[in-house]
C-alpha positions in Angstrom: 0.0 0.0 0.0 1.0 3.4 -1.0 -0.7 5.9 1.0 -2.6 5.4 4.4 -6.1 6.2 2.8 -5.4 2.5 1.1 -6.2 0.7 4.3 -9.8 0.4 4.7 -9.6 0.5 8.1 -8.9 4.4 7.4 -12.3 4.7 6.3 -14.0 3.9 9.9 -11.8 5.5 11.6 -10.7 8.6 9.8 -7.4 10.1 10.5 -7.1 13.9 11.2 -3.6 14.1 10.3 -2.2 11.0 7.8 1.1 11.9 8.4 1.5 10.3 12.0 1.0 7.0 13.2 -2.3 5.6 13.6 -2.9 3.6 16.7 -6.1 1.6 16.8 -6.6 0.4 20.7 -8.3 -0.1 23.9 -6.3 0.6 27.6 -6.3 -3.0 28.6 -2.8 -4.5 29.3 -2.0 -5.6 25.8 -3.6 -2.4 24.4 -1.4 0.0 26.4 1.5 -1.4 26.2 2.0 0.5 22.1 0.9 3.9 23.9 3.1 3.9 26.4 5.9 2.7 24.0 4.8 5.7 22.2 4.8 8.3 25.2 8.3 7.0 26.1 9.8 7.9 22.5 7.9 10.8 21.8 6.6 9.7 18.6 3.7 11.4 17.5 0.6 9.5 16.8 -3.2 9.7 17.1 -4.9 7.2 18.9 -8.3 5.9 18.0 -10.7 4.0 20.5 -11.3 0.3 19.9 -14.3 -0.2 22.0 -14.0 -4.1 22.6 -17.3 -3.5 24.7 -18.9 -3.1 21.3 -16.9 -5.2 19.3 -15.2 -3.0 17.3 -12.5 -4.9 16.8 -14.7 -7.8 14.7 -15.9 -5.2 12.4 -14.7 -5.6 8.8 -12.8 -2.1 9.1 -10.4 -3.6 12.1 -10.1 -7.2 10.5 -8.7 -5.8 7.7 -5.8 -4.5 9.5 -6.0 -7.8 11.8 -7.5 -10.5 10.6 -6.8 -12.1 14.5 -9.9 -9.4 16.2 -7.3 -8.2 18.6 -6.4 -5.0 19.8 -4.1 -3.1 19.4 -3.0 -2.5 15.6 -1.3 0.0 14.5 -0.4 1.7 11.0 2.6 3.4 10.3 2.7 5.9 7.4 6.2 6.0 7.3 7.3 2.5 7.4 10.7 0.9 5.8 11.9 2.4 3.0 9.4 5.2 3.6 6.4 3.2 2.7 2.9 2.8 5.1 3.5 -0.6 7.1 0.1 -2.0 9.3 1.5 -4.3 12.3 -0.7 -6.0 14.9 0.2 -8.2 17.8 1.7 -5.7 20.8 5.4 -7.6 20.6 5.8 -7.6 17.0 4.9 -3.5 17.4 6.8 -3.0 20.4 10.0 -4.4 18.8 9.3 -2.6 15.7 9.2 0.9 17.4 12.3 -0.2 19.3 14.0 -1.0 15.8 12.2 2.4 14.2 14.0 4.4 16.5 17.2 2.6 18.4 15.9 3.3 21.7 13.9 0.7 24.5 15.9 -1.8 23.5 19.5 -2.5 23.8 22.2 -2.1 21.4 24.7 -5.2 22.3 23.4 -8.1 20.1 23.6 -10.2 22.8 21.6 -7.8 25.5 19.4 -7.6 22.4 18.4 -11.1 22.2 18.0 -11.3 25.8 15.2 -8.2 25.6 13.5 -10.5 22.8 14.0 -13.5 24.8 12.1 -11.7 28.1 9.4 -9.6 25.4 8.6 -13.5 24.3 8.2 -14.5 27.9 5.6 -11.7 28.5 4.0 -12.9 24.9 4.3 -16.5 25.4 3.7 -17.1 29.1 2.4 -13.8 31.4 -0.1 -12.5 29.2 -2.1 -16.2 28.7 -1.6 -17.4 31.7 -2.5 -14.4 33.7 -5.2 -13.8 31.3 -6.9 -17.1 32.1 -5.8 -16.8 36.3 -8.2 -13.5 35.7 -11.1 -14.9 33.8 -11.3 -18.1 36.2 -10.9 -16.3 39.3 -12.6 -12.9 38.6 -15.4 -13.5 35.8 -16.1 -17.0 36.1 -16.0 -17.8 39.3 -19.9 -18.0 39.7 -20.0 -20.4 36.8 -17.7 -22.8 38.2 -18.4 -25.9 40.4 -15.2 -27.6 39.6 -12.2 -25.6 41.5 -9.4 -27.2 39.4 -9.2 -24.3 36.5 -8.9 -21.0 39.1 -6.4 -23.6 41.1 -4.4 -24.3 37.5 -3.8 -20.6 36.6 -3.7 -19.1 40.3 -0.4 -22.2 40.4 0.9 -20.9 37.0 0.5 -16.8 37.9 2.3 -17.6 41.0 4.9 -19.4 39.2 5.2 -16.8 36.7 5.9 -14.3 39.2 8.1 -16.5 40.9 10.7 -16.5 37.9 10.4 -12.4 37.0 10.9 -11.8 40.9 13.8 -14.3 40.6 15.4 -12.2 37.6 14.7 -8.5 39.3 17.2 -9.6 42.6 19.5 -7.0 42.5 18.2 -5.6 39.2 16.0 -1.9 38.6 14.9 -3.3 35.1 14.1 -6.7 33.4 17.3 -6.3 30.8 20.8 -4.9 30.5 20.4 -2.6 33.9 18.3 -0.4 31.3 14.0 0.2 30.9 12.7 -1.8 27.7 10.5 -2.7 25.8 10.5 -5.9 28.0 9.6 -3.7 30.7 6.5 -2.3 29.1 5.1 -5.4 27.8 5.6 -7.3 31.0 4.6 -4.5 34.1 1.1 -3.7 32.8 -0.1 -7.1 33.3 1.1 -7.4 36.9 -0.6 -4.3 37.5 -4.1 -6.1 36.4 -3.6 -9.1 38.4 -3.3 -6.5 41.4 -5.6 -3.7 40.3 -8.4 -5.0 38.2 -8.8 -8.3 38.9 -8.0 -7.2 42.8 -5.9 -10.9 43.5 -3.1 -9.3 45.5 -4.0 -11.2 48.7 -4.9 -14.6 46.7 -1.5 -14.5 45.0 0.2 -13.3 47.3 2.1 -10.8 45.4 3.4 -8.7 48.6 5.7 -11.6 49.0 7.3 -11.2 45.3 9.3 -7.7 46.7 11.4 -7.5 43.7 8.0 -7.7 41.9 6.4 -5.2 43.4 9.0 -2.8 43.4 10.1 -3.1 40.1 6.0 -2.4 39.4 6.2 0.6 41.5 9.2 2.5 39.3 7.3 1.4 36.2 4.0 3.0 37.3 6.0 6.2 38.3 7.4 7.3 34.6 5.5 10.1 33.4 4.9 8.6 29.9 3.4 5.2 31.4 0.9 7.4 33.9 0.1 9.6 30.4 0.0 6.3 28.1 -2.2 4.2 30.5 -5.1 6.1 29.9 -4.8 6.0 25.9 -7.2 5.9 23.8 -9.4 7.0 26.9 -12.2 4.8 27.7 -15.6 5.3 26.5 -17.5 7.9 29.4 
Protein backbone atom coordinates (compact mmCIF):
# COMPACT_ATOMS: atom_id res chain seq x y z
CA UNK A 1 0.00 0.00 0.00
CA UNK A 2 1.02 3.44 -0.99
CA UNK A 3 -0.66 5.92 1.00
CA UNK A 4 -2.64 5.43 4.43
CA UNK A 5 -6.11 6.16 2.76
CA UNK A 6 -5.35 2.46 1.13
CA UNK A 7 -6.17 0.68 4.32
CA UNK A 8 -9.77 0.42 4.68
CA UNK A 9 -9.58 0.52 8.10
CA UNK A 10 -8.89 4.42 7.42
CA UNK A 11 -12.34 4.70 6.27
CA UNK A 12 -13.97 3.92 9.86
CA UNK A 13 -11.79 5.48 11.60
CA UNK A 14 -10.74 8.62 9.78
CA UNK A 15 -7.42 10.06 10.52
CA UNK A 16 -7.10 13.85 11.24
CA UNK A 17 -3.61 14.07 10.34
CA UNK A 18 -2.19 11.03 7.78
CA UNK A 19 1.12 11.94 8.38
CA UNK A 20 1.46 10.30 12.01
CA UNK A 21 0.98 7.00 13.16
CA UNK A 22 -2.32 5.62 13.60
CA UNK A 23 -2.94 3.63 16.65
CA UNK A 24 -6.09 1.58 16.79
CA UNK A 25 -6.63 0.39 20.73
CA UNK A 26 -8.29 -0.09 23.91
CA UNK A 27 -6.30 0.62 27.57
CA UNK A 28 -6.28 -3.03 28.60
CA UNK A 29 -2.79 -4.49 29.35
CA UNK A 30 -2.04 -5.59 25.79
CA UNK A 31 -3.57 -2.41 24.42
CA UNK A 32 -1.42 0.04 26.45
CA UNK A 33 1.52 -1.44 26.21
CA UNK A 34 1.97 0.48 22.09
CA UNK A 35 0.85 3.90 23.90
CA UNK A 36 3.12 3.90 26.43
CA UNK A 37 5.89 2.68 24.04
CA UNK A 38 4.80 5.69 22.18
CA UNK A 39 4.76 8.27 25.19
CA UNK A 40 8.33 6.95 26.13
CA UNK A 41 9.83 7.93 22.54
CA UNK A 42 7.92 10.80 21.84
CA UNK A 43 6.61 9.68 18.56
CA UNK A 44 3.71 11.42 17.48
CA UNK A 45 0.57 9.52 16.80
CA UNK A 46 -3.19 9.65 17.06
CA UNK A 47 -4.90 7.24 18.91
CA UNK A 48 -8.29 5.89 18.02
CA UNK A 49 -10.69 4.05 20.54
CA UNK A 50 -11.34 0.32 19.91
CA UNK A 51 -14.26 -0.16 22.01
CA UNK A 52 -14.05 -4.14 22.62
CA UNK A 53 -17.26 -3.54 24.72
CA UNK A 54 -18.88 -3.05 21.26
CA UNK A 55 -16.94 -5.20 19.30
CA UNK A 56 -15.19 -2.97 17.28
CA UNK A 57 -12.53 -4.87 16.81
CA UNK A 58 -14.66 -7.85 14.66
CA UNK A 59 -15.95 -5.20 12.41
CA UNK A 60 -14.75 -5.55 8.82
CA UNK A 61 -12.83 -2.08 9.08
CA UNK A 62 -10.45 -3.58 12.14
CA UNK A 63 -10.13 -7.17 10.54
CA UNK A 64 -8.73 -5.83 7.73
CA UNK A 65 -5.81 -4.53 9.51
CA UNK A 66 -6.04 -7.77 11.85
CA UNK A 67 -7.52 -10.53 10.63
CA UNK A 68 -6.75 -12.07 14.48
CA UNK A 69 -9.91 -9.38 16.21
CA UNK A 70 -7.25 -8.24 18.58
CA UNK A 71 -6.45 -5.00 19.82
CA UNK A 72 -4.09 -3.10 19.43
CA UNK A 73 -3.03 -2.48 15.57
CA UNK A 74 -1.27 0.01 14.47
CA UNK A 75 -0.37 1.68 10.99
CA UNK A 76 2.62 3.42 10.31
CA UNK A 77 2.67 5.86 7.44
CA UNK A 78 6.19 5.95 7.33
CA UNK A 79 7.35 2.49 7.35
CA UNK A 80 10.66 0.92 5.83
CA UNK A 81 11.94 2.37 2.97
CA UNK A 82 9.40 5.21 3.61
CA UNK A 83 6.38 3.17 2.67
CA UNK A 84 2.88 2.83 5.12
CA UNK A 85 3.46 -0.57 7.11
CA UNK A 86 0.12 -1.96 9.31
CA UNK A 87 1.48 -4.30 12.26
CA UNK A 88 -0.71 -5.98 14.91
CA UNK A 89 0.23 -8.16 17.80
CA UNK A 90 1.74 -5.69 20.75
CA UNK A 91 5.42 -7.62 20.58
CA UNK A 92 5.79 -7.59 17.02
CA UNK A 93 4.86 -3.45 17.36
CA UNK A 94 6.79 -3.02 20.45
CA UNK A 95 10.00 -4.36 18.84
CA UNK A 96 9.32 -2.63 15.70
CA UNK A 97 9.19 0.87 17.38
CA UNK A 98 12.25 -0.17 19.30
CA UNK A 99 14.04 -0.99 15.82
CA UNK A 100 12.21 2.35 14.17
CA UNK A 101 13.99 4.38 16.46
CA UNK A 102 17.15 2.63 18.37
CA UNK A 103 15.89 3.25 21.74
CA UNK A 104 13.87 0.71 24.45
CA UNK A 105 15.90 -1.78 23.52
CA UNK A 106 19.48 -2.54 23.82
CA UNK A 107 22.20 -2.09 21.36
CA UNK A 108 24.73 -5.18 22.30
CA UNK A 109 23.40 -8.06 20.11
CA UNK A 110 23.61 -10.16 22.82
CA UNK A 111 21.58 -7.83 25.45
CA UNK A 112 19.42 -7.59 22.40
CA UNK A 113 18.38 -11.10 22.24
CA UNK A 114 17.98 -11.30 25.82
CA UNK A 115 15.22 -8.22 25.55
CA UNK A 116 13.51 -10.49 22.84
CA UNK A 117 13.98 -13.48 24.85
CA UNK A 118 12.14 -11.67 28.07
CA UNK A 119 9.44 -9.65 25.40
CA UNK A 120 8.56 -13.51 24.31
CA UNK A 121 8.17 -14.53 27.89
CA UNK A 122 5.65 -11.75 28.51
CA UNK A 123 3.96 -12.91 24.92
CA UNK A 124 4.27 -16.49 25.45
CA UNK A 125 3.65 -17.05 29.05
CA UNK A 126 2.39 -13.83 31.38
CA UNK A 127 -0.15 -12.50 29.20
CA UNK A 128 -2.08 -16.21 28.67
CA UNK A 129 -1.57 -17.37 31.68
CA UNK A 130 -2.45 -14.38 33.66
CA UNK A 131 -5.20 -13.76 31.30
CA UNK A 132 -6.86 -17.08 32.15
CA UNK A 133 -5.81 -16.81 36.34
CA UNK A 134 -8.24 -13.48 35.71
CA UNK A 135 -11.12 -14.88 33.81
CA UNK A 136 -11.27 -18.05 36.18
CA UNK A 137 -10.92 -16.33 39.32
CA UNK A 138 -12.57 -12.92 38.63
CA UNK A 139 -15.41 -13.52 35.77
CA UNK A 140 -16.05 -17.05 36.08
CA UNK A 141 -16.02 -17.84 39.34
CA UNK A 142 -19.93 -18.02 39.71
CA UNK A 143 -20.01 -20.36 36.85
CA UNK A 144 -17.69 -22.81 38.22
CA UNK A 145 -18.39 -25.89 40.41
CA UNK A 146 -15.19 -27.61 39.60
CA UNK A 147 -12.18 -25.63 41.50
CA UNK A 148 -9.39 -27.17 39.44
CA UNK A 149 -9.17 -24.32 36.50
CA UNK A 150 -8.92 -21.02 39.08
CA UNK A 151 -6.42 -23.60 41.10
CA UNK A 152 -4.38 -24.28 37.47
CA UNK A 153 -3.77 -20.61 36.58
CA UNK A 154 -3.66 -19.13 40.30
CA UNK A 155 -0.40 -22.21 40.42
CA UNK A 156 0.91 -20.88 37.01
CA UNK A 157 0.46 -16.79 37.90
CA UNK A 158 2.28 -17.55 40.99
CA UNK A 159 4.90 -19.41 39.17
CA UNK A 160 5.19 -16.82 36.72
CA UNK A 161 5.88 -14.33 39.23
CA UNK A 162 8.11 -16.45 40.89
CA UNK A 163 10.69 -16.48 37.90
CA UNK A 164 10.41 -12.38 36.99
CA UNK A 165 10.88 -11.81 40.88
CA UNK A 166 13.77 -14.34 40.64
CA UNK A 167 15.35 -12.18 37.62
CA UNK A 168 14.68 -8.53 39.29
CA UNK A 169 17.17 -9.62 42.60
CA UNK A 170 19.53 -7.02 42.51
CA UNK A 171 18.18 -5.56 39.17
CA UNK A 172 16.01 -1.91 38.59
CA UNK A 173 14.89 -3.32 35.10
CA UNK A 174 14.11 -6.75 33.36
CA UNK A 175 17.28 -6.31 30.80
CA UNK A 176 20.78 -4.88 30.49
CA UNK A 177 20.41 -2.58 33.92
CA UNK A 178 18.35 -0.40 31.26
CA UNK A 179 14.01 0.15 30.88
CA UNK A 180 12.74 -1.79 27.66
CA UNK A 181 10.47 -2.74 25.78
CA UNK A 182 10.49 -5.88 27.97
CA UNK A 183 9.61 -3.70 30.74
CA UNK A 184 6.50 -2.28 29.10
CA UNK A 185 5.14 -5.39 27.84
CA UNK A 186 5.57 -7.29 30.97
CA UNK A 187 4.60 -4.53 34.15
CA UNK A 188 1.10 -3.73 32.81
CA UNK A 189 -0.09 -7.14 33.26
CA UNK A 190 1.07 -7.41 36.88
CA UNK A 191 -0.59 -4.30 37.53
CA UNK A 192 -4.09 -6.06 36.36
CA UNK A 193 -3.64 -9.12 38.43
CA UNK A 194 -3.29 -6.51 41.43
CA UNK A 195 -5.55 -3.72 40.28
CA UNK A 196 -8.37 -5.04 38.17
CA UNK A 197 -8.76 -8.33 38.89
CA UNK A 198 -8.04 -7.25 42.81
CA UNK A 199 -5.87 -10.87 43.54
CA UNK A 200 -3.07 -9.32 45.49
CA UNK A 201 -4.03 -11.24 48.66
CA UNK A 202 -4.91 -14.59 46.70
CA UNK A 203 -1.52 -14.46 44.97
CA UNK A 204 0.18 -13.32 47.35
CA UNK A 205 2.08 -10.75 45.43
CA UNK A 206 3.37 -8.66 48.59
CA UNK A 207 5.66 -11.58 49.04
CA UNK A 208 7.27 -11.21 45.27
CA UNK A 209 9.33 -7.67 46.67
CA UNK A 210 11.39 -7.52 43.69
CA UNK A 211 8.05 -7.71 41.87
CA UNK A 212 6.39 -5.22 43.44
CA UNK A 213 9.01 -2.78 43.41
CA UNK A 214 10.10 -3.06 40.15
CA UNK A 215 6.00 -2.42 39.36
CA UNK A 216 6.18 0.64 41.54
CA UNK A 217 9.22 2.47 39.30
CA UNK A 218 7.28 1.44 36.21
CA UNK A 219 4.00 3.02 37.28
CA UNK A 220 6.01 6.25 38.35
CA UNK A 221 7.45 7.30 34.56
CA UNK A 222 5.53 10.09 33.38
CA UNK A 223 4.94 8.57 29.90
CA UNK A 224 3.44 5.19 31.41
CA UNK A 225 0.93 7.39 33.87
CA UNK A 226 0.07 9.61 30.40
CA UNK A 227 -0.02 6.31 28.10
CA UNK A 228 -2.23 4.19 30.53
CA UNK A 229 -5.10 6.09 29.87
CA UNK A 230 -4.76 6.03 25.90
CA UNK A 231 -7.15 5.87 23.76
CA UNK A 232 -9.41 6.96 26.91
CA UNK A 233 -12.20 4.84 27.75
CA UNK A 234 -15.62 5.33 26.50
CA UNK A 235 -17.51 7.85 29.45
Amino acid sequence: MSALSDFPIAEHWPPSDDSVIQLYSFPTPNGVKVSIALEELGLPYEPHLVSIGADDQKTPAFLSLNPNGKIPALIDPDGPGGAPIGLFESGAILLYLAEKTGRLIPADPAARLECMQWLFFQMAGVGPMFGQFGHFYKFAADKLTDPYPTERYTNETKRLLAVLDQRLEGRHWLVADMYSIADIATFPWVRTVRDFYEAGDVLDLDGFTNVTAWLARCLERPAVVKGMTIPARPQ
